[in-house]
Every structure is written in C-alpha cells, then in structure tokens.
N, C-alpha and C positions, 0 to 999 in steps of 0.2 A: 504494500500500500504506500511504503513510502517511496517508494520509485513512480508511482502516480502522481503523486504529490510534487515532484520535484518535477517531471518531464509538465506538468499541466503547470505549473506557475513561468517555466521559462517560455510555453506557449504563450498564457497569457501576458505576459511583461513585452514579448516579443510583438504582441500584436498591437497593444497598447502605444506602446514606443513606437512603433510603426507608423502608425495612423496620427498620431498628433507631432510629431516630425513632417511628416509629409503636409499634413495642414501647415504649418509655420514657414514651412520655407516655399511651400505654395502660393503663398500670399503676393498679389500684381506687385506691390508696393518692393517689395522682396527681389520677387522676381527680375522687376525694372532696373531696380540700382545697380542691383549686384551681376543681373545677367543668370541664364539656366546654369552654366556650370560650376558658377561659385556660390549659386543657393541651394545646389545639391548637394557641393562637399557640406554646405553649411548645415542643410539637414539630416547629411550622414552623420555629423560629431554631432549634434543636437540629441539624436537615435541614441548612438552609443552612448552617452554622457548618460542620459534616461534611464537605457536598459542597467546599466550599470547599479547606480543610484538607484534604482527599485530590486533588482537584484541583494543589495547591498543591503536594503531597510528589510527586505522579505527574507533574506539568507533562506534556501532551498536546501543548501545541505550542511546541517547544524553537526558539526564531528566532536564529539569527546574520546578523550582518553588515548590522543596520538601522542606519539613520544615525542616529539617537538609541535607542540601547538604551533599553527600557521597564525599570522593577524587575519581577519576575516575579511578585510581587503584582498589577500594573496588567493584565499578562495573565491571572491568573487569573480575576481579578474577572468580566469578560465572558465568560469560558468556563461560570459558573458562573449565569449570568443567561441563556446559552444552554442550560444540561443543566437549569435552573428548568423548561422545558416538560416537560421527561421526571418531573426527582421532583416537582412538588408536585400531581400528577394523581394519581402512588400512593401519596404521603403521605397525601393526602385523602382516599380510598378506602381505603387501608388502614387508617388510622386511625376512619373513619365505622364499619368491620365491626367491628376489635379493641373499638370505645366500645362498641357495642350488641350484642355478645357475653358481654363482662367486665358489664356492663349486668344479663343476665339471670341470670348466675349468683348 
C-alpha cells in the first residue's frame, strides 16, 4: 500500500505542477516580452521548483532507521528527477496548446 501511496502522490504533484506552470508562463503578457522560448524554459524551472517544493512538504518516502540519515532535501531531489518523466511531457504539451491558443486570439 505504500508503494500506492508514493507512485499516486508523485502522479499527482506531477500533474498539479504541470498545469499551473503551463498557465503562468502561458500568459500573452508573458509570452510577449519574453518570446515562446524563454517563457518555456521559464515554465520549465517554475514546474520543477513546484514539483520539488511539494514533493519536499508531502515527503512520499518517509525512511527510518538508515545508517546515515540523508537531509530530506537529498531524498527529494531524486524523487523529483523521477516524477521529471511524468510533468515535463505535460508541461510541454500543455504549454505547446495554451502558446498556440492565446496565439490566435
């Protein structure tokens, strides 16, 4: 059960982070100054900052009793380079639609 627990939070953080990155750096205002390809890297650190810092506050995989205790930063890190396969697929997509949408208006 707890490997439910762990794969269904990094889904949701992943998808969370996804979709409100891709709102923020979607935005004409956004868009305009900076140009599509510097409001995507913008939305990609935005993502990852997110996923991270939610990862961080949710800690998914709580360990006792290792013989060198990690800081729970050094465990987030790679949980967050692991849920990387899930958001930056619907950052990219999401963000590709939100650009050529706001685009046409």
């Amino acid at each position: 059960m707890t490997v439910f627990f762990f794969f269904a939070t990094i889904l949701l953080v992943s998808i969370i982070s996804a979709i409100v990155a891709a709102g923020v750096a979607a935005q004409p205002p956004l868009l305009s100054l900076m140009g599509p390809f510097s409001a995507g890297f913008l939305g990609l650190a935005i993502c990852a900052l997110l996923a991270t810092g939610l990862l961080f506050m949710l800690d998914p995989d709580p360990v006792t009793g290792l013989d060198a205790p990690l800081p729970r930063l050094m465990r987030t890190l790679p949980i967050t380079g692991l849920a990387a396969v899930l958001w930056l697929p619907v950052f990219l997509s999401l963000f590709g639609r939100l650009r050529r949408v706001r685009a046409a208006e």
